[in-house]
Structure formats: C-alpha cells, structure tokens
N, CA, C and O atoms as CSV, one atom per row, in Angstrom:
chain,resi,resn,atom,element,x,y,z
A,1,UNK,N,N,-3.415,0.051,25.240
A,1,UNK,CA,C,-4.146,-0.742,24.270
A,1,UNK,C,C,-3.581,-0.529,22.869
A,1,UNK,O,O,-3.476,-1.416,22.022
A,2,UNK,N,N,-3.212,0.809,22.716
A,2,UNK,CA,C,-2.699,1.147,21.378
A,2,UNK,C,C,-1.181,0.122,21.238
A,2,UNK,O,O,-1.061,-0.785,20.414
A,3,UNK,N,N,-0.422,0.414,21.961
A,3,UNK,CA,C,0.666,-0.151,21.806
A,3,UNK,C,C,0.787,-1.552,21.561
A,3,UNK,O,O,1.548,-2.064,20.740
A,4,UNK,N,N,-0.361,-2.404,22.658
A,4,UNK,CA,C,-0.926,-3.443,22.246
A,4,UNK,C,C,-0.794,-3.806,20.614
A,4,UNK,O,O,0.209,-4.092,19.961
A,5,UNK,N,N,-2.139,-3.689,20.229
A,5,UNK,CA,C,-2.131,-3.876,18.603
A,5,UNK,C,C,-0.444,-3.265,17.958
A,5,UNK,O,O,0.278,-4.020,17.307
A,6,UNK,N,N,-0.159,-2.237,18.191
A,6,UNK,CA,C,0.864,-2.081,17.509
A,6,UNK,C,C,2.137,-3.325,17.568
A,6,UNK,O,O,2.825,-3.858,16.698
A,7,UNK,N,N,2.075,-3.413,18.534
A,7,UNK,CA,C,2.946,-4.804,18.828
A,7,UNK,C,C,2.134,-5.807,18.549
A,7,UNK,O,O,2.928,-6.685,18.885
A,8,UNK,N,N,1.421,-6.257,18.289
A,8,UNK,CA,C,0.884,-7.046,17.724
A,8,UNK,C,C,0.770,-7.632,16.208
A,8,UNK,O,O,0.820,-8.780,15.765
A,9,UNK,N,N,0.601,-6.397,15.622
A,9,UNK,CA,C,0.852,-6.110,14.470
A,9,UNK,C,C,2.295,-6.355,13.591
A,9,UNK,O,O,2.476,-6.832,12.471
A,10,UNK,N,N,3.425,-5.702,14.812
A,10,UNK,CA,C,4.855,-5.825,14.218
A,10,UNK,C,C,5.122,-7.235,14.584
A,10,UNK,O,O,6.352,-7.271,14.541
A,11,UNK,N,N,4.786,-8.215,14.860
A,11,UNK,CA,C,5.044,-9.266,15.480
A,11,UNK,C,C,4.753,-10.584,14.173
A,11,UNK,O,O,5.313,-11.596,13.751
A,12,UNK,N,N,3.343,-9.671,13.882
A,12,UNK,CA,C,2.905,-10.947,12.977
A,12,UNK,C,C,3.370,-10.562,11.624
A,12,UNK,O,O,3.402,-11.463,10.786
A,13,UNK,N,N,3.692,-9.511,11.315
A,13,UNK,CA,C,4.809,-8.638,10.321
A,13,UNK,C,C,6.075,-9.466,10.355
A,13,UNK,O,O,6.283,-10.161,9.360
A,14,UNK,N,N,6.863,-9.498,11.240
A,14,UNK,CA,C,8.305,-10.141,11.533
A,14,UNK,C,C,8.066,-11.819,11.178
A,14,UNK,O,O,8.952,-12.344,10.503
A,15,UNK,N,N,7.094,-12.533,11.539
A,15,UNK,CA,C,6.547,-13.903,11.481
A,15,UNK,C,C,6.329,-13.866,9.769
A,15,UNK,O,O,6.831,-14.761,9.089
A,16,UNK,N,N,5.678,-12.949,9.247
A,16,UNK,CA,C,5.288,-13.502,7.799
A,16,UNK,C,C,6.546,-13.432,7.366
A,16,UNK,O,O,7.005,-14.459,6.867
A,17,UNK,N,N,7.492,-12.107,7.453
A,17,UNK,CA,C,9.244,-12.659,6.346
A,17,UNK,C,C,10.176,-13.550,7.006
A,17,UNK,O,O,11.254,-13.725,6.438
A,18,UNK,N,N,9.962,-14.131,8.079
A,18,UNK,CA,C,10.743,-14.974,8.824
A,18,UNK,C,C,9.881,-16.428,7.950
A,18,UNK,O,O,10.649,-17.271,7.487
A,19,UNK,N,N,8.595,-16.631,7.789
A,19,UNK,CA,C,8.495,-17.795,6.821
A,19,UNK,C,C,9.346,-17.852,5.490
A,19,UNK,O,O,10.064,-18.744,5.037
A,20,UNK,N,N,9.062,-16.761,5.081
A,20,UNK,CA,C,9.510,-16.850,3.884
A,20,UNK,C,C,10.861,-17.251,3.574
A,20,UNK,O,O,11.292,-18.029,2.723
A,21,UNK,N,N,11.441,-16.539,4.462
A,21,UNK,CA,C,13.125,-16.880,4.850
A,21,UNK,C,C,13.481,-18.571,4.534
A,21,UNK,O,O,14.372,-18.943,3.771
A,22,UNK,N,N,12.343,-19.696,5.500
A,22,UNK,CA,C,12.924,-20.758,5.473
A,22,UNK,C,C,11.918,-21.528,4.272
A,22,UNK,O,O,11.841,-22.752,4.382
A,23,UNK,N,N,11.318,-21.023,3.391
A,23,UNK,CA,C,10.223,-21.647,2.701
A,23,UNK,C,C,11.669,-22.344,1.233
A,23,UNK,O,O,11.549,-23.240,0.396
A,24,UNK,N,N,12.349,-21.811,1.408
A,24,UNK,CA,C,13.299,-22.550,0.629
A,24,UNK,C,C,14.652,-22.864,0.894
A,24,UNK,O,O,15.256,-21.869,0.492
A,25,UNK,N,N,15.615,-23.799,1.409
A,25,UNK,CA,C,16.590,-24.350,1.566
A,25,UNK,C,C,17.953,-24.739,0.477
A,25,UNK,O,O,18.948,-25.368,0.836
A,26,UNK,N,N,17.853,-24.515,-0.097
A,26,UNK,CA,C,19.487,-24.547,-1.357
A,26,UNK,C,C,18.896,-23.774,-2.396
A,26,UNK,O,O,17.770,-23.295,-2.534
A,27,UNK,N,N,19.944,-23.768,-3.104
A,27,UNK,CA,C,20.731,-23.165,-4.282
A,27,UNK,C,C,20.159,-23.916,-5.560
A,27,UNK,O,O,19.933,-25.125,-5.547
A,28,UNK,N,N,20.014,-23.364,-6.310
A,28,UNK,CA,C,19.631,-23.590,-7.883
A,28,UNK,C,C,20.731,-23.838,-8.391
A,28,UNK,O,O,21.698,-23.253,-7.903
A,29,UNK,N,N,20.958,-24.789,-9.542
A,29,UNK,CA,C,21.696,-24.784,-10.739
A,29,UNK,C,C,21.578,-24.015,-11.691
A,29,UNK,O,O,20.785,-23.087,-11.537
A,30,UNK,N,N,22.236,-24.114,-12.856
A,30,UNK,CA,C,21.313,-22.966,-13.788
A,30,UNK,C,C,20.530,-22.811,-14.136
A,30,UNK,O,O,20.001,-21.715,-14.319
A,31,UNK,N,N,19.829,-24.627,-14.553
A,31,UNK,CA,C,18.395,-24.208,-14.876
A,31,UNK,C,C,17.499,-24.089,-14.064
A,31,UNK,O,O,16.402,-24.341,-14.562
A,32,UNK,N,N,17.464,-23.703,-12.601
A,32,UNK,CA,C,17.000,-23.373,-11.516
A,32,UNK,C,C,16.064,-24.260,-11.082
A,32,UNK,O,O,14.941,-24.246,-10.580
A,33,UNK,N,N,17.321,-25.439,-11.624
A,33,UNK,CA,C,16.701,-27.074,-10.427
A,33,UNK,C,C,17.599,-27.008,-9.112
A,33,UNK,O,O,18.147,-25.977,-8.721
A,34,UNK,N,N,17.673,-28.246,-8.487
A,34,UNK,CA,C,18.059,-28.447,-7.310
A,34,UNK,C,C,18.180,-29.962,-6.972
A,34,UNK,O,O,17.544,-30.572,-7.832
A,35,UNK,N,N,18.516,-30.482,-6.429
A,35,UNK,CA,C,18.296,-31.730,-5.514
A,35,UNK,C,C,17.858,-31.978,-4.103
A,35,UNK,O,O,18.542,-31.442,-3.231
A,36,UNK,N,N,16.687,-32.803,-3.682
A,36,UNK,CA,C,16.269,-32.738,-2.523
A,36,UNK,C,C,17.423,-33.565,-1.708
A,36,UNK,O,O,17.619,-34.602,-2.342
A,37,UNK,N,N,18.178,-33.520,-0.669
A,37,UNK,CA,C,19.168,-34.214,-0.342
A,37,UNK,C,C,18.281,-35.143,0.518
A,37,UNK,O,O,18.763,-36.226,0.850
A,38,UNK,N,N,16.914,-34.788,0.945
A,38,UNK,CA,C,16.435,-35.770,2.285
A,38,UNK,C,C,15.389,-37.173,1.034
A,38,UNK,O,O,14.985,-38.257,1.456
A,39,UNK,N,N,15.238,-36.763,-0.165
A,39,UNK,CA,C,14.489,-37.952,-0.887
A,39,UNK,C,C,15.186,-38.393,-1.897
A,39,UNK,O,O,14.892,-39.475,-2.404
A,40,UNK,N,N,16.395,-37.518,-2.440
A,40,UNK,CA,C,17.032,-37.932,-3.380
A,40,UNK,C,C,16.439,-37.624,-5.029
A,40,UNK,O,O,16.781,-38.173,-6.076
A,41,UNK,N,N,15.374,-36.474,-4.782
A,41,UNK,CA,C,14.834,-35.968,-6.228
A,41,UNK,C,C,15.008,-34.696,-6.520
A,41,UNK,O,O,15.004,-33.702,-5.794
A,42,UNK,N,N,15.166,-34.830,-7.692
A,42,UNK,CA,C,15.735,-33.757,-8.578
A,42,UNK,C,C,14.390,-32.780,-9.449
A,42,UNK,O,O,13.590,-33.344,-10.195
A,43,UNK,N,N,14.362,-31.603,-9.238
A,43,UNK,CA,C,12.643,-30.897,-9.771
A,43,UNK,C,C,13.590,-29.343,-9.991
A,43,UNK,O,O,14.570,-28.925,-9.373
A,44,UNK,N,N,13.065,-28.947,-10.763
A,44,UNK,CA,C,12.616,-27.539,-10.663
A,44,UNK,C,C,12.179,-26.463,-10.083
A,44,UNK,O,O,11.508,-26.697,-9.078
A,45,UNK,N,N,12.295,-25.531,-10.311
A,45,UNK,CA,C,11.402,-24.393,-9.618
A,45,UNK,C,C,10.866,-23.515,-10.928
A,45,UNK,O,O,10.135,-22.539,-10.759
C-alpha cells in the first residue's frame, strides 16, 4: 500500500514538469515576443 501512494505520488510529480515542459513552444526575440506560426500573431510574453 505504501509503495502504492509512493508511486502514485512520483507519477503525478513527473506529470506536473512534463506540462510545463510543453506549456510553451518557441523562442523569444528580444523583446520576448514571438510569432504564433498556426494563426499568424505576433504577442508578447
């Protein structure tokens, strides 16, 4: 049971920085804009 939760635990651990990983897709310019290539707009961060 212990091991259970423990694996459980490391699982949903690995899942939260694996979002984060894809929560952003390119590279900044300098002024730490970007271009969306799929709408064609240009924003900030």
């Amino acid at each position: 049971m212990k091991s259970a939760i423990l694996a459980a635990v490391a699982a949903l651990t690995m899942l939260a920085f694996a979002a984060g990983a894809y929560a952003h897709s390119g590279g900044t310019d300098e002024n730490g804009c970007h271009t969306n290539h799929k709408t064609g707009g240009y924003h900030c961060h």
